[in-house]
ROVEXNU-719049 format. One record per residue (C-alpha): residue number from 1; x negated, y negated, z; residue in three letters. Coordinates in steps of 0.001 Angstrom, whole numbers, plus 500000, padded with zeros to 6 digits. Layout:
// residues N
PT  nr      x      y      z rest
PT NUM      X      Y      Z  Ala
...
// end
This chain:
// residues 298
PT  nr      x      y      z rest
PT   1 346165 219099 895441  Unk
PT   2 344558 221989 894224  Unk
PT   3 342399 223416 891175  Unk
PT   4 339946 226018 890513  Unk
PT   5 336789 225864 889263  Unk
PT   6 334191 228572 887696  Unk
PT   7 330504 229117 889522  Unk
PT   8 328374 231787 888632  Unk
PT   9 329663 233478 891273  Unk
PT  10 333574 233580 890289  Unk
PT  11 336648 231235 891129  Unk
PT  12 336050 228310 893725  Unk
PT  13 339164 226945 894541  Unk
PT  14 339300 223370 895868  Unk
PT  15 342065 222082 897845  Unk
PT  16 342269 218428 899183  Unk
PT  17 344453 215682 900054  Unk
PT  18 345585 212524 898510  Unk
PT  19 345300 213405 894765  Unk
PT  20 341311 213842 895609  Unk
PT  21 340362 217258 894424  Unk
PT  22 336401 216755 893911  Unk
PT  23 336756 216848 890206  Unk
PT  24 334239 214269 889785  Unk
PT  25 331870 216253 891763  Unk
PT  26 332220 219479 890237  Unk
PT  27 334045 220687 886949  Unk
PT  28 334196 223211 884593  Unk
PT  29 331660 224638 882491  Unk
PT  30 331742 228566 880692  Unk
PT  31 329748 231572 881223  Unk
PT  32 328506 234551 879367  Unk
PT  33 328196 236490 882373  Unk
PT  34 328912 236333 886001  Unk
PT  35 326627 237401 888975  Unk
PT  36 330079 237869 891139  Unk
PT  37 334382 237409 890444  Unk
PT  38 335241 236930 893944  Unk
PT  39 336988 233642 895215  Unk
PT  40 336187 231505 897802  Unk
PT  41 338202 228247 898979  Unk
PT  42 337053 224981 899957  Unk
PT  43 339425 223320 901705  Unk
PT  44 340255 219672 903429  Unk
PT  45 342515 221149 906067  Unk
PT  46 342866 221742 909664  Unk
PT  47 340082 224686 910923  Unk
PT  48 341312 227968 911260  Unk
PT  49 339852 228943 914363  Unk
PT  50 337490 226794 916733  Unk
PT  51 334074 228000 915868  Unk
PT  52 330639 227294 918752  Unk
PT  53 328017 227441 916046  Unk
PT  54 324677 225216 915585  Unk
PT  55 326628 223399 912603  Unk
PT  56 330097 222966 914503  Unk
PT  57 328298 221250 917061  Unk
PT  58 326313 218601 914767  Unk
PT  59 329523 218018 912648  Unk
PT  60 331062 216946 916059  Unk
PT  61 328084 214354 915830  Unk
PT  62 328948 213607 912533  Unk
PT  63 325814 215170 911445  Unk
PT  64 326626 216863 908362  Unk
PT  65 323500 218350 906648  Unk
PT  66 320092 216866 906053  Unk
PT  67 320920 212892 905855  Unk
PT  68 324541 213032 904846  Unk
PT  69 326157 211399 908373  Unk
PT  70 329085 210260 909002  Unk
PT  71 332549 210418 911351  Unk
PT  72 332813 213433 913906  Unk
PT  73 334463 216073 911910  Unk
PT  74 335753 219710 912680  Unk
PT  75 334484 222621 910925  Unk
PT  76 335445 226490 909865  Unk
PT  77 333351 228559 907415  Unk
PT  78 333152 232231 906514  Unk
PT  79 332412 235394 903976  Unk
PT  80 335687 233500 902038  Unk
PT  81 336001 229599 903089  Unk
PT  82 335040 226276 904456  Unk
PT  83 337729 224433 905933  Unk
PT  84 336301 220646 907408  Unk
PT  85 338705 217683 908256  Unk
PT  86 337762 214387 910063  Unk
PT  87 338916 213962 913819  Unk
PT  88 340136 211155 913174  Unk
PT  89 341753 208567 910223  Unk
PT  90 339094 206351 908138  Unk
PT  91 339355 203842 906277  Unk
PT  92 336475 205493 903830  Unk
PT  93 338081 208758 904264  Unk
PT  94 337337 209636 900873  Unk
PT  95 334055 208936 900563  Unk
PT  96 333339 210775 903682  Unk
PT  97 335177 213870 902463  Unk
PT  98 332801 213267 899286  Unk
PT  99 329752 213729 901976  Unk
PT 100 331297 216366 903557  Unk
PT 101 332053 218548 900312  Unk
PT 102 328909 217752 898057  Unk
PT 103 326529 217258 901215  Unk
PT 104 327079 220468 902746  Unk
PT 105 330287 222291 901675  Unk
PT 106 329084 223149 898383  Unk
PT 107 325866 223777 899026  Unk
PT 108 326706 226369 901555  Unk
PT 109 328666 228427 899152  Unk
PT 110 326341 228497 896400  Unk
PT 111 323416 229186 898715  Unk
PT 112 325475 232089 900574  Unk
PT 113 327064 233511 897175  Unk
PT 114 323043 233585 895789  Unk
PT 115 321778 235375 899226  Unk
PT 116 325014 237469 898980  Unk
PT 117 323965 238524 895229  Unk
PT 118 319516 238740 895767  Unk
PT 119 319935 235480 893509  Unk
PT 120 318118 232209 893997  Unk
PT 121 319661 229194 894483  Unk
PT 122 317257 226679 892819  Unk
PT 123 317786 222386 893093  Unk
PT 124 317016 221097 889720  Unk
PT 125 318037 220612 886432  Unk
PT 126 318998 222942 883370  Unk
PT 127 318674 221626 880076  Unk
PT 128 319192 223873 876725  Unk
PT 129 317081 222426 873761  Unk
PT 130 318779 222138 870604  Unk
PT 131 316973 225405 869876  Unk
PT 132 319624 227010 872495  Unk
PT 133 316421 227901 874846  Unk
PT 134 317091 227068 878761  Unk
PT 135 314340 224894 880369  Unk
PT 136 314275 224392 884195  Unk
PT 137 313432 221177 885784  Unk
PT 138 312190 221520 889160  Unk
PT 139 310633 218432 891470  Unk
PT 140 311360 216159 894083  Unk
PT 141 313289 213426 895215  Unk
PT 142 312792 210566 892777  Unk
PT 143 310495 212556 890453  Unk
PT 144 312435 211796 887598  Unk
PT 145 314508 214684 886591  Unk
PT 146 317983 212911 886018  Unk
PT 147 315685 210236 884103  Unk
PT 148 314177 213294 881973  Unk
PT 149 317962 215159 881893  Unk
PT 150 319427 211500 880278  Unk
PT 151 316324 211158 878341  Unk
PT 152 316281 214795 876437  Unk
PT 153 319900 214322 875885  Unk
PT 154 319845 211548 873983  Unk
PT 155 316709 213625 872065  Unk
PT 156 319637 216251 871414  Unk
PT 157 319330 218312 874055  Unk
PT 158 322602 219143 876741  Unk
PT 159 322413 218679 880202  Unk
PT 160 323812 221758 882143  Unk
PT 161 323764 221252 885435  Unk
PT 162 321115 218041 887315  Unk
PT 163 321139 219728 890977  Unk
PT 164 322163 223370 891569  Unk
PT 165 321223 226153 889632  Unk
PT 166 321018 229796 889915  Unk
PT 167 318195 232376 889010  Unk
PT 168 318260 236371 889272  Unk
PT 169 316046 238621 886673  Unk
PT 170 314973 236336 884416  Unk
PT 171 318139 234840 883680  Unk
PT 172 319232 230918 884887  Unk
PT 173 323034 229391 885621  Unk
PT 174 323525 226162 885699  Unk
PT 175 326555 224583 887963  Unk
PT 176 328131 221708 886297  Unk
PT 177 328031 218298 889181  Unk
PT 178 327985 214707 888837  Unk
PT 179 324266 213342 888636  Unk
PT 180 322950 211175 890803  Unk
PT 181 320818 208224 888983  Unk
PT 182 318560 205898 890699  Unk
PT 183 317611 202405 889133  Unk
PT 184 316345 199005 890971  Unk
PT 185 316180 201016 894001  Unk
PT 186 319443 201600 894479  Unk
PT 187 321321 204644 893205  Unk
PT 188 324748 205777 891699  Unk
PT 189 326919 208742 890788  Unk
PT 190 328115 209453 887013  Unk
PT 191 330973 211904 887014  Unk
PT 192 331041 215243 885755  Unk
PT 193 333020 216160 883137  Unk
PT 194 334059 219441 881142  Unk
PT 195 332213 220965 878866  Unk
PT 196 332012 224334 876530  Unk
PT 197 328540 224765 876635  Unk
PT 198 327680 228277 877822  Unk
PT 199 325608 227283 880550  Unk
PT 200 323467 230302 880991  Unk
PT 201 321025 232865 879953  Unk
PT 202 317038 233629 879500  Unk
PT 203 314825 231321 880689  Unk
PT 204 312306 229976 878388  Unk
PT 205 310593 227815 880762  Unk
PT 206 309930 225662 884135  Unk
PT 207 308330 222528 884672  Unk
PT 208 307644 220636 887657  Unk
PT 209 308052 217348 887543  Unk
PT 210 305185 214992 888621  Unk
PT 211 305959 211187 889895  Unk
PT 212 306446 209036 887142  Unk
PT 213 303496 207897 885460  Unk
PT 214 303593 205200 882496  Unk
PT 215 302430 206494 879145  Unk
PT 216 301147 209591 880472  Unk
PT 217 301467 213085 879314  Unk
PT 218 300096 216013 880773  Unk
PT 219 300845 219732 881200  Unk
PT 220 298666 221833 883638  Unk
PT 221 299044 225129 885067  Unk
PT 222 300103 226172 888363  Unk
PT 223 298523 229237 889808  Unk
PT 224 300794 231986 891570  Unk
PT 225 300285 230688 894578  Unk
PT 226 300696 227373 894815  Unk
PT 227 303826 228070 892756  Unk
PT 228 304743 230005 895723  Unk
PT 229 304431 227760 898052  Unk
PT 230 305803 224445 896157  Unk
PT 231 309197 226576 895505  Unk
PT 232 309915 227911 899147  Unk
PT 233 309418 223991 900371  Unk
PT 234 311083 222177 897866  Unk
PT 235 312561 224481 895184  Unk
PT 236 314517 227045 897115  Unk
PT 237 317416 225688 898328  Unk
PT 238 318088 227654 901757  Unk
PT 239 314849 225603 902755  Unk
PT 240 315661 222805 901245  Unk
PT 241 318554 222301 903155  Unk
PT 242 318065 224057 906132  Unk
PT 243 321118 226527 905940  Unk
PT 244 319661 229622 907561  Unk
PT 245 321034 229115 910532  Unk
PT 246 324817 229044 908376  Unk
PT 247 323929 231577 906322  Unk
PT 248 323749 234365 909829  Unk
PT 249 326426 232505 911335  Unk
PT 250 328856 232618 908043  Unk
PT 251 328817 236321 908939  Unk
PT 252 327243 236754 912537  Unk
PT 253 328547 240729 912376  Unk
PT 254 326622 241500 909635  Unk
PT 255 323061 242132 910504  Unk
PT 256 322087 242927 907175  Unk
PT 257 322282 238877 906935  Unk
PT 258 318865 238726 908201  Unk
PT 259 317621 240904 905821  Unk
PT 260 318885 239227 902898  Unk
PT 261 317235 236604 904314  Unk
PT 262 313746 237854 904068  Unk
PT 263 314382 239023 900962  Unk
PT 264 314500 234710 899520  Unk
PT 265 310671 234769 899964  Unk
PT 266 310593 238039 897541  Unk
PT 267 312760 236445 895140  Unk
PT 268 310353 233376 895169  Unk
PT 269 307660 235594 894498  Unk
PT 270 309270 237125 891963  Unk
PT 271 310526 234246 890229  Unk
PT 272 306956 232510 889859  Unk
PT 273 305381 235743 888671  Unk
PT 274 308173 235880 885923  Unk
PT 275 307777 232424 885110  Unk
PT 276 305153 230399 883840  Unk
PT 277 305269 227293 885959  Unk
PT 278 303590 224272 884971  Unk
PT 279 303349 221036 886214  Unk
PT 280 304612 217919 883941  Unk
PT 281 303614 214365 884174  Unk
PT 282 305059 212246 881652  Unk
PT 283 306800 208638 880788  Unk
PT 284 310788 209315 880420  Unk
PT 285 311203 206031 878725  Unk
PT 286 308204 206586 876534  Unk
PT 287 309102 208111 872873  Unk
PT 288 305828 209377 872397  Unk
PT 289 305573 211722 875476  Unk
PT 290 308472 212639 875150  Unk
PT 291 308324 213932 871642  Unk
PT 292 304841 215567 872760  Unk
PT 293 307273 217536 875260  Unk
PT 294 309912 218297 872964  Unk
PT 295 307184 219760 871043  Unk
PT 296 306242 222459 873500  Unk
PT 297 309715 222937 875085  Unk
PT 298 311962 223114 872106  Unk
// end
């Protein structure tokens, strides 16, 4: 099965086997504007060629990226495609393929298509008030920005992307995935679906997210630097997942990869001088601090 999807970056088409085409993982949205209309596949199929990169070799581990593990797969990726496929049958062979696609595949393409474009590939979430003004949601793992996404919506505001998003000149794109909840310590996927939101433009605002504190509100500013510093570590996503060593290989020809490389920490810079940053404590389940938030990011 096949089906193509639109990213900021033009048509990703998504081929896989057994009816499974990732739609739950990633789905349409529409765009004013696009940074790129080029194509690139994702594919569960047989490698093209038998790559000897850093990434082949941990996928033969069935190391995938990060903490997403699983069976030994094969692996292909380039300027235009990923190819992966498991070595062998599984009984969970779908839910591995789900690892394989939205724990590394994915990521890969969005994070090469941004260095590709001098764009930033940002983890966090995009919501548009119901004054159409794009806020960015930036913290990490288990700070509470799904529980702040949910929360907003239900205050009227949409949810446009909870994970990947995409920042060049002032200007935000949000990539439409499922959203990962956690609750009772343990933690669960809701589906994306399609939507007709235009899911990009000016950026009104970032926030990031402090741990959860009950019936707390504050706002405080971040200074340049340690704005700086917070983004490349746990912002940015080419850190944040470790995909430098893809990003050369992807293209191992083109030396102007490394280049493009330095040029992330620039576009940090750049993106926390353009943006007033501030960090945001608040109570997602509390009505009052969250109406003291709507006030200031409406």
């Amino acid at each position: 099965m096949s089906r193509e999807v639109l990213t900021p970056f033009g048509s990703l088409h998504v081929t896989a086997k057994d009816n499974d085409d990732f739609s739950y993982i990633i789905t349409n949205t529409k765009y004013s504007q696009l940074l790129l209309e080029n194509e690139y596949h994702i594919c569960v199929a047989e490698p093209l060629v038998k790559q000897t990169t850093y990434r082949n070799a941990m996928f033969a581990r069935g190391i995938y990226l990060n903490h997403h593990t699983g069976a030994p797969a094969d692996l292909y990726y380039s300027t235009e495609r990923v190819n992966f496929q498991l070595r062998e049958p599984y009984n969970n062979a779908e839910n591995l393929n789900d690892k394989i696609f939205w724990g590394y595949a994915l990521k890969l393409y969005l994070t090469f298509r941004a260095v590709q474009t001098q764009a930033l590939h940002l983890k966090g979430a995009l919501v548009k008030s119901p004054a159409n003004r794009l806020y960015l949601l930036l913290g990490r793992g288990g700070s509470g920005k799904s529980t702040l996404s949910k929360a907003l919506n239900k205050k009227g505001y949409q949810v446009l992307s909870n994970t990947h998003c995409i920042y060049k000149d002032h200007y935000i794109w949000g990539v439409n995935t499922w959203i990962r909840t956690r609750e009772n310590k343990s933690e669960h996927m809701i589906e994306a679906t399609d939507h007709n939101t235009i899911s990009n433009g000016a950026l009104s605002g970032c926030y990031i997210l402090n741990e959860y504190n009950k019936n707390n509100f504050e706002i405080n500013n971040i200074d340049q630097n340690s704005a700086v510093s917070w983004v490349l570590h746990f912002g940015n996503a080419i850190g944040n997942y470790d995909l430098k060593e893809d990003i050369i290989d992807i293209d191992p020809s083109n030396f102007n990869q490394f280049d493009l490389l330095s040029q992330q920490l620039e576009l940090t810079f750049n993106f926390c001088k353009e943006n007033s940053i501030q960090q945001l404590t608040l109570d997602a389940y509390d009505d009052r601090s969250l109406d003291l938030f709507i006030k200031i990011a409406y």
